[in-house]
C-alpha positions as CSV (number, residue, x, y, z in Angstrom):
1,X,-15.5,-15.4,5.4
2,X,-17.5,-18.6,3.9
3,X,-19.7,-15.9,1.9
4,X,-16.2,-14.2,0.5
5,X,-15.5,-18.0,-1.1
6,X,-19.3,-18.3,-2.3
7,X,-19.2,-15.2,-4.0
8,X,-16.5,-16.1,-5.7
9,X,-17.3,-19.5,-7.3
10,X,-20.8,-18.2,-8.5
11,X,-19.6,-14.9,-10.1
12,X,-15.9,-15.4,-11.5
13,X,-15.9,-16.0,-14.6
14,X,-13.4,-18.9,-15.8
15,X,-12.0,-20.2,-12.5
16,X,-11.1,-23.5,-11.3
17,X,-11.5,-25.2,-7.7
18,X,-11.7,-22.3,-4.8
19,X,-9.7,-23.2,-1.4
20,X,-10.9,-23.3,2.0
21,X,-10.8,-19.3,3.1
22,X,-8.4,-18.8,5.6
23,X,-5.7,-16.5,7.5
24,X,-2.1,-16.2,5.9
25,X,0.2,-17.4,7.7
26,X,1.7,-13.8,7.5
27,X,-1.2,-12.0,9.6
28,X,0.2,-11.7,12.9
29,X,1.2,-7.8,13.8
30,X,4.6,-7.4,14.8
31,X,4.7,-4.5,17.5
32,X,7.4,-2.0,18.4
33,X,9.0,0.8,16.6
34,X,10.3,1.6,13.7
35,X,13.6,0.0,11.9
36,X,16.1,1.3,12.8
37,X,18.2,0.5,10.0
38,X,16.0,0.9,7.1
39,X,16.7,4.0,4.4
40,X,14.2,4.7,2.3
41,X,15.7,4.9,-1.1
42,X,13.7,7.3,-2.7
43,X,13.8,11.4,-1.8
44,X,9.7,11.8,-1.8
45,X,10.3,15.8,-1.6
46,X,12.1,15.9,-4.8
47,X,10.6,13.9,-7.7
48,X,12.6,13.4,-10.7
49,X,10.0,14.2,-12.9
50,X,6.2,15.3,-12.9
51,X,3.8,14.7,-15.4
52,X,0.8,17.2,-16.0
53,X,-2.4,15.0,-16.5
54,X,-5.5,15.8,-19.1
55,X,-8.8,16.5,-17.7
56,X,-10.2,13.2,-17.8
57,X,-7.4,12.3,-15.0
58,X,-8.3,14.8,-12.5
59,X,-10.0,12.4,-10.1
60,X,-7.1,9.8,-11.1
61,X,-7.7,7.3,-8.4
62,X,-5.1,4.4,-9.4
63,X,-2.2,3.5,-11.7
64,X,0.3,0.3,-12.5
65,X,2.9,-0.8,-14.1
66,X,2.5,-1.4,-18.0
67,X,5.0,-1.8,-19.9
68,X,8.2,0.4,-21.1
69,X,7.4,4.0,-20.3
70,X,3.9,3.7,-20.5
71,X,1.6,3.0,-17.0
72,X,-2.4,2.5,-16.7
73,X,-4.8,4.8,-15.1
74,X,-7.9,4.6,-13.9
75,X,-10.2,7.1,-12.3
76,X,-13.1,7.2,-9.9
77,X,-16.7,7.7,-12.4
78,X,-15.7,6.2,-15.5
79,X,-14.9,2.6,-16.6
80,X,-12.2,3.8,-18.8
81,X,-8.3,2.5,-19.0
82,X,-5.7,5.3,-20.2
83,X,-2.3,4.6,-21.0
84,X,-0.1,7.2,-20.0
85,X,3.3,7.7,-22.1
86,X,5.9,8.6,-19.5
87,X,8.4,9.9,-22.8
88,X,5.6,11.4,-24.8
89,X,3.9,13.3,-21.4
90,X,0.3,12.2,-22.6
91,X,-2.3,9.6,-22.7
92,X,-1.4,8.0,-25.9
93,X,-4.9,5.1,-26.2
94,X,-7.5,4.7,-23.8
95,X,-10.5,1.6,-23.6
96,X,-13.5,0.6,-21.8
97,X,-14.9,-1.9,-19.7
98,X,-18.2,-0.7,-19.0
99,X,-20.5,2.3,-17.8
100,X,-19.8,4.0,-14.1
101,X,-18.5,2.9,-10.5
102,X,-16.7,4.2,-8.1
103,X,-13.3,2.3,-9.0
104,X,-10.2,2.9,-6.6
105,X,-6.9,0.5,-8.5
106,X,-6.1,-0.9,-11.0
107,X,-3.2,-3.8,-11.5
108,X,-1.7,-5.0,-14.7
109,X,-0.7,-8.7,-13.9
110,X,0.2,-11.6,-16.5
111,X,-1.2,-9.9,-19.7
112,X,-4.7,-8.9,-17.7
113,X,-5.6,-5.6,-16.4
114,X,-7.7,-6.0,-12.8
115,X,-9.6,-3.0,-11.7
116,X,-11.1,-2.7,-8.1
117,X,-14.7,-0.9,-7.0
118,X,-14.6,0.1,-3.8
119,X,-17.1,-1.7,-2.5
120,X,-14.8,-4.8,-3.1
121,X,-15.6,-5.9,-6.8
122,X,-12.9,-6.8,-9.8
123,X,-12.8,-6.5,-12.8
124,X,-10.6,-9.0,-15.3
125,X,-10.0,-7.9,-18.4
126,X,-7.3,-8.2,-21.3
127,X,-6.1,-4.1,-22.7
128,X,-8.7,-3.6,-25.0
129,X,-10.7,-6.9,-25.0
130,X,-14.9,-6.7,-24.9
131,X,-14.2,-9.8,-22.6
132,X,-15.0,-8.3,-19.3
133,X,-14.8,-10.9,-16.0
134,X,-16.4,-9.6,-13.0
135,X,-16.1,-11.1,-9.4
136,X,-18.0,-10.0,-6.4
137,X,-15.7,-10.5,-3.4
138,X,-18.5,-10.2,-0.6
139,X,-16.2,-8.4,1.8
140,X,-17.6,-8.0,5.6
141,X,-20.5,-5.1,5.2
142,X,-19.3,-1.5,6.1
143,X,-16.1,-2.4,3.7
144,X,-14.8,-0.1,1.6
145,X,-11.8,-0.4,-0.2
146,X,-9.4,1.8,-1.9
147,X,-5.9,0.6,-3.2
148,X,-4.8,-2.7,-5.6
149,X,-1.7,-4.0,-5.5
150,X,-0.3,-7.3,-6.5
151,X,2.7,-9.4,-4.8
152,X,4.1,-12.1,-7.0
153,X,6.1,-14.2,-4.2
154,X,2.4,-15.3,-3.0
155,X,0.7,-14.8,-6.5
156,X,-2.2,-12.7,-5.2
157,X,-4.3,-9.3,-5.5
158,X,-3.7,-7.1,-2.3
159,X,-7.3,-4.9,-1.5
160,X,-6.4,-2.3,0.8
161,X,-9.2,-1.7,2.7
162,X,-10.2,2.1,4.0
163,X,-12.9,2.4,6.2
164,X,-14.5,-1.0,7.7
165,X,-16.1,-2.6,10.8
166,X,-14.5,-4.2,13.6
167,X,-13.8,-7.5,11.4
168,X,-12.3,-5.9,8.6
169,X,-11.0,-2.0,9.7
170,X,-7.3,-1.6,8.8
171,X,-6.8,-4.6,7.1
172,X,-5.4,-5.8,3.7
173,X,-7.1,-8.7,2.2
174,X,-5.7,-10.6,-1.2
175,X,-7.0,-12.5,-3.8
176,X,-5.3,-15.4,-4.9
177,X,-4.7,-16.2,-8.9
178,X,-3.8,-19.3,-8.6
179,X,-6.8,-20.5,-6.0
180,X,-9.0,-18.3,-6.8
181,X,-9.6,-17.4,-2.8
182,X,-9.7,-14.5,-0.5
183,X,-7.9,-14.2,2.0
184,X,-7.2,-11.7,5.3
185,X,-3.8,-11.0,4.5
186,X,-2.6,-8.3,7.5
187,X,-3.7,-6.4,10.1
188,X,-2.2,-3.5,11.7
189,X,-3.4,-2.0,15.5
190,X,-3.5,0.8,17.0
191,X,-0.5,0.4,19.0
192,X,1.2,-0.3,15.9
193,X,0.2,3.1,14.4
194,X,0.6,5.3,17.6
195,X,4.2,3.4,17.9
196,X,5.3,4.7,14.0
197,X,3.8,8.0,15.2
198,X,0.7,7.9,13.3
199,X,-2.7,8.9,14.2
200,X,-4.6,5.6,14.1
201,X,-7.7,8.1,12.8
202,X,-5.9,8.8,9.8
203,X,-4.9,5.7,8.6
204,X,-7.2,5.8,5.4
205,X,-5.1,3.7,2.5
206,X,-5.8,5.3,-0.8
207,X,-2.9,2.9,-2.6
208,X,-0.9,-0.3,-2.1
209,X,2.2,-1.2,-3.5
210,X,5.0,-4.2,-3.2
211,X,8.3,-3.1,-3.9
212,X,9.7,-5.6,-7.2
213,X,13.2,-5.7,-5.9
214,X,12.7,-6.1,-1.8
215,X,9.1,-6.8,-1.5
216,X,7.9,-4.6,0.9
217,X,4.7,-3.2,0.9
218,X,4.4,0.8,0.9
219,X,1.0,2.0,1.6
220,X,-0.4,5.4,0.6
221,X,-3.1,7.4,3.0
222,X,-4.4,10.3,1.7
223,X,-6.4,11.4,4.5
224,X,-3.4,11.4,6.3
225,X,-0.9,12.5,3.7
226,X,2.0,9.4,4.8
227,X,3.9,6.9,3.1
228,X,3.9,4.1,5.4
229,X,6.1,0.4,4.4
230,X,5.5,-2.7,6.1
231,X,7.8,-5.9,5.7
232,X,5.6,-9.5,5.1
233,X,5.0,-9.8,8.7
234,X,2.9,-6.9,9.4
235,X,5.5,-4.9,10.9
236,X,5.7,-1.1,10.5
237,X,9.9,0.0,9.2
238,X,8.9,2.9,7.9
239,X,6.7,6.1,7.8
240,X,7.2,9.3,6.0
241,X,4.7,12.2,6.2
242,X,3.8,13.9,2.9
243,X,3.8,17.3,2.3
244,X,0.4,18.5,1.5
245,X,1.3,21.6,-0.9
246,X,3.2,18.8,-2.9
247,X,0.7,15.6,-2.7
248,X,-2.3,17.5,-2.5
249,X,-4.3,13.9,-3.0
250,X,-2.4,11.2,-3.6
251,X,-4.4,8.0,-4.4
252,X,-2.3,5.8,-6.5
253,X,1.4,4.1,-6.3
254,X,3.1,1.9,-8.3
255,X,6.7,1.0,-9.3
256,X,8.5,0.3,-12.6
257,X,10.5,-3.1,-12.7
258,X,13.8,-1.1,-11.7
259,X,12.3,0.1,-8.5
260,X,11.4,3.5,-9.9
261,X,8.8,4.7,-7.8
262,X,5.6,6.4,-9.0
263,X,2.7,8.4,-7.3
264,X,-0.4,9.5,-8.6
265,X,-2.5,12.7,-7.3
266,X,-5.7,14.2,-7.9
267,X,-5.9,17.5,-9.0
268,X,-8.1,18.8,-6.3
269,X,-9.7,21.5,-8.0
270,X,-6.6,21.3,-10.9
271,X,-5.3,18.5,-13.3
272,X,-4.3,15.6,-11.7
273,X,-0.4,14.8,-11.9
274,X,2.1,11.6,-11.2
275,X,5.5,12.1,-10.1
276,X,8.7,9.6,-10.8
277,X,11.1,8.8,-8.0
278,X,14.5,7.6,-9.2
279,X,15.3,4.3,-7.0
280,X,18.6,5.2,-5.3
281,X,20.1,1.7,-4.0
């Protein structure tokens, strides 16, 4: 992981002392089956509401939190922000932060929008700045990665990671703000999967997520069509399979300060869409 840390320090643009890479304290699976007593408080057959996307968002591939009403989107060619108005139904601005990628999130954190490649590079910018900070996060090779959250209890950038090797296969790694270092943050196992029911096969995160009121993660697969939440040990407490007919290819999560919940699909042929659930306490 030394190559992770070197990567950083000569391509980050603005960033103080890096810390020695390591494991969080938090990666240790916890195996066994699902909680018992957890309710998920969202219904994820019935959205609240569903918003019709233009044709620039058919291949959206992430969203986040903005600001009232209003969430970012990115999609996979184009190095282009939109803001989408969740009163107004549209894309109200949109700006650039440079040509064409393959990007998979997008995280709004402390004034700065982050948007990840999938092969494991961010981008730092400010909404509609020409200041564009680029860091290559040397992941282990065969790493590609496809979902950006953020968790503010550790300060860091989660990367969920969809296909990999042996070192780095169902794993999520973070990036930490303050230290400016990359760490392994959790893996799950097989046994793990098969215990919550899930073929280990199809566990392909597309999006990442922590909860702003409990701090779980939820995880998105769109291979697989689940939601799937984990508490800060690694354990599995919940996993929902979506219907296909409804998420046809969900690839992005996200959740307003209240807990609402929000879930972004491609169009798959039609416009891409985001549906709103209602947190229910």
């Amino acid at each position: 992981m030394n190559r992770i840390i070197t990567g950083i320090l000569l391509l980050l643009v603005s960033c103080g002392p890096s810390s020695e890479t390591k494991k969080s304290a938090e990666d240790t699976p916890e195996a066994g089956k699902l909680a018992a007593s957890f309710t998920l408080p969202y219904r994820l057959t019935a959205p609240d509401e569903t918003y019709t996307l233009p044709k620039a968002l058919e291949e959206i591939s992430g969203l986040t939190y903005y600001k009232n009403d209003q969430l970012l989107c990115v999609q996979d060619e184009e190095a282009v922000v939109y803001v989408f108005d969740t009163k107004k139904k549209a894309v109200v601005k949109d700006f650039g932060f440079g040509g064409y990628g393959d990007f998979e999130g997008i995280e709004y954190v402390n004034d700065e929008v982050y948007v990840l490649e999938s092969n494991g590079n961010l981008f730092r910018f400010k909404p509609e700045s020409t200041q564009i900070g680029r860091t290559k996060t040397d992941l282990p090779k065969k790493t590609e990665v496809e979902g950006l959250g953020y968790d503010p209890k550790t300060k860091r950038l989660l990367i969920a990671v969809k296909n990999g090797g042996p070192s780095s296969d169902k794993t999520v790694y973070s990036f930490d703000l303050l230290n400016k270092a990359v760490f392994k943050d959790m893996s799950l196992n097989d046994e793990q999967l098969e215990g919550a029911g899930i073929d280990p096969k199809s566990y392909k995160p597309s999006g990442i997520a922590v909860h702003p009121i409990t701090g779980e993660w939820y995880i998105l697969t769109s291979a697989g069509k689940r939601l799937l939440i984990t508490n800060r040990q690694a354990k599995i407490i919940y996993s929902e399979p979506l219907d296909p007919k409804q998420y046809r290819q969900p690839e992005g999560i996200c959740f307003a300060p209240n807990g609402d919940l929000f879930i972004a699909s491609e169009g798959n042929g039609k416009k891409g869409y985001i549906m709103k659930f209602a947190y229910k306490k």
